[in-house]
C-alpha positions in Angstrom: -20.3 14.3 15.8 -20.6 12.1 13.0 -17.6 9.7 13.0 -16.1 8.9 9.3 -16.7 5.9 7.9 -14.1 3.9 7.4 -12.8 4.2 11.3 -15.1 2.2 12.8 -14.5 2.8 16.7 -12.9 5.9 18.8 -9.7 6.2 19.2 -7.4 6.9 22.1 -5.8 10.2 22.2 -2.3 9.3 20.4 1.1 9.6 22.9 3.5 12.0 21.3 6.2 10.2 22.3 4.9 7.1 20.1 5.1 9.5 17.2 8.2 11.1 18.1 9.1 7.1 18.1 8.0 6.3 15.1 9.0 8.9 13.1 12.8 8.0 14.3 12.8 4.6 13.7 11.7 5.4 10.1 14.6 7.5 9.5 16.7 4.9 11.1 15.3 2.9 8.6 15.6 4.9 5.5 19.1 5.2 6.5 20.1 2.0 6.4 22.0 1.3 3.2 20.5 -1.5 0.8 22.6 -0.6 -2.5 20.4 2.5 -3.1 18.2 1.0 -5.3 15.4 3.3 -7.0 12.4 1.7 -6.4 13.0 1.2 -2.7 10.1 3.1 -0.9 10.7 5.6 1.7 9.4 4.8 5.0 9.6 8.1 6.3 7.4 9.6 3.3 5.0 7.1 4.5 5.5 7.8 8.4 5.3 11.4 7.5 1.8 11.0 5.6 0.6 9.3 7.4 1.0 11.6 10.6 -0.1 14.9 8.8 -3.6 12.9 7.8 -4.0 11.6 11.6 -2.6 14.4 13.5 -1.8 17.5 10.9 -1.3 19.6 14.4 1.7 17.9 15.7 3.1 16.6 12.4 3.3 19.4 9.8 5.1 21.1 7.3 8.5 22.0 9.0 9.2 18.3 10.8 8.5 17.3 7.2 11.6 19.6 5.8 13.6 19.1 8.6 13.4 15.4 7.9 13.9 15.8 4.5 17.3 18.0 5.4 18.7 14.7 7.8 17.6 12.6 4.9 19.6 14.8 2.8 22.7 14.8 4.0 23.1 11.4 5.2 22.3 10.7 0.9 24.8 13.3 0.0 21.9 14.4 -2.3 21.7 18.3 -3.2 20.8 20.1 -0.1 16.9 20.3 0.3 16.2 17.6 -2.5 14.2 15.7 -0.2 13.5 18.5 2.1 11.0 20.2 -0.6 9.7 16.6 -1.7 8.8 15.9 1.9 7.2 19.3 2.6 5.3 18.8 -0.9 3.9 15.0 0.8 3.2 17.1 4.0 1.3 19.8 3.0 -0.7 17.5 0.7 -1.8 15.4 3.2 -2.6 18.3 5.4 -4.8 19.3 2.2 -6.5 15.9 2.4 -6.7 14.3 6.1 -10.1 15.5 6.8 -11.6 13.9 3.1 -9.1 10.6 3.4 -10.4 9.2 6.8 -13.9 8.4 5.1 -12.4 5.9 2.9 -11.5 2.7 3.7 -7.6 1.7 3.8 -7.4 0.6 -0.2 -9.5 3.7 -1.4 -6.9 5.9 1.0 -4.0 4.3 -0.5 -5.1 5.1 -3.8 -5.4 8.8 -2.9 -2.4 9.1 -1.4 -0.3 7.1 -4.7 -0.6 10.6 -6.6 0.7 12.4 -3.3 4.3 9.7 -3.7 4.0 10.5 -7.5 4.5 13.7 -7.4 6.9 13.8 -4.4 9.3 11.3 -6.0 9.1 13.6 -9.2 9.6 16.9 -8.1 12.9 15.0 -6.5 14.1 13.9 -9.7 13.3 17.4 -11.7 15.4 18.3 -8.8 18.0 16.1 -9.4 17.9 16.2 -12.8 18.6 20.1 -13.2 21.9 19.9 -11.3 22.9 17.2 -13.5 22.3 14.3 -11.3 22.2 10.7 -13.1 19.2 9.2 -14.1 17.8 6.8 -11.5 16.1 4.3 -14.0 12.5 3.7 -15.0 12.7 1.2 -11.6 11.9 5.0 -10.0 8.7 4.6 -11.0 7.8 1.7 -8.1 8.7 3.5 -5.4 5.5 5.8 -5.1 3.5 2.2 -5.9 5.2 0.3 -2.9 4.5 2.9 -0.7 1.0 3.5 -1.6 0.7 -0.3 -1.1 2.1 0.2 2.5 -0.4 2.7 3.5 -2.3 0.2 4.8 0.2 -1.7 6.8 1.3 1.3 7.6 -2.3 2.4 9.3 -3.1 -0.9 11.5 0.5 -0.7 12.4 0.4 3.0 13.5 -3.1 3.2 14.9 -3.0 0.1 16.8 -1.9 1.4 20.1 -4.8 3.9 20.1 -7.5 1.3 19.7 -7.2 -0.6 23.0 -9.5 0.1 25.7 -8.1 2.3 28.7 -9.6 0.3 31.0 -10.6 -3.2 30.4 -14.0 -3.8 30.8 -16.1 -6.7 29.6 -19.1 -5.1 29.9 -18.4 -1.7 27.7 -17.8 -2.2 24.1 -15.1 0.6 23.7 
């Protein structure tokens, strides 16, 4: 098998658990209240991306819009808001994960920014046909400071798969 290029060494099969983990502290996260200001990022859009380009068989379209329906109500937002945004970011890294992993981490975050673009828009058309108020033009960051945490996001995420499961100085994986 011909291994993409931008990995550059096997990986260890990844524990469920750790995503399970991961994906919960995320939420924690993006439930913690700073002010609600527009152009704070999402971690979970991120988390969730992120999973359905490394794994698309454990994290998929319906974690993504049950997500989006806890996100929901703890926001008081209209009922399936982020719900459809974050199926939207799901299904369109589903779309992509097998073309993404042969870029390197800049080139990925650059294919995923149109991915947080449109997520974060189809959630304001949402908003906006309810008669929701108008977030600001700050709106338009978010998707950016995501995309510039992909990478973070990546050696953070994939860095418990890349140690050796048994240490050995004389094998190189």
């Amino acid at each position: 098998m011909i291994m993409p290029r931008g990995s550059g060494q096997l990986l260890l099969p990844v524990n469920p658990f750790f995503i399970a983990l991961t994906l919960i502290v995320a939420l924690t996260v993006d439930m913690i209240p700073f002010g609600r200001i527009a152009a704070m990022p999402e971690l979970l859009a991120v988390v969730l991306v992120f999973w359905g380009v490394h794994q698309p068989r454990r994290v998929g379209i319906g974690w993504a819009f049950a997500f989006g329906l806890l996100i929901d109500v703890h926001h008081g937002s209209l009922l399936g808001q982020h719900a459809l945004a974050y199926s939207l970011l799901s299904f369109g890294a589903i779309a992509l994960h097998r073309r993404l992993l042969w870029f390197d981490l800049l080139t990925q975050a650059l294919h995923v920014l149109p991915l947080f673009v449109l997520a974060h828009g189809l959630a304001l058309v949402v908003r906006m046909m309810v008669g929701g108020m108008w977030p600001g033009w700050s709106l338009v960051l978010a998707p950016l400071f995501e995309a510039l945490l992909w990478p973070l996001a990546t050696l953070l995420l994939l860095a418990p798969q890349r140690r050796a499961p048994d240490r050995d100085l004389n094998r190189p994986l």
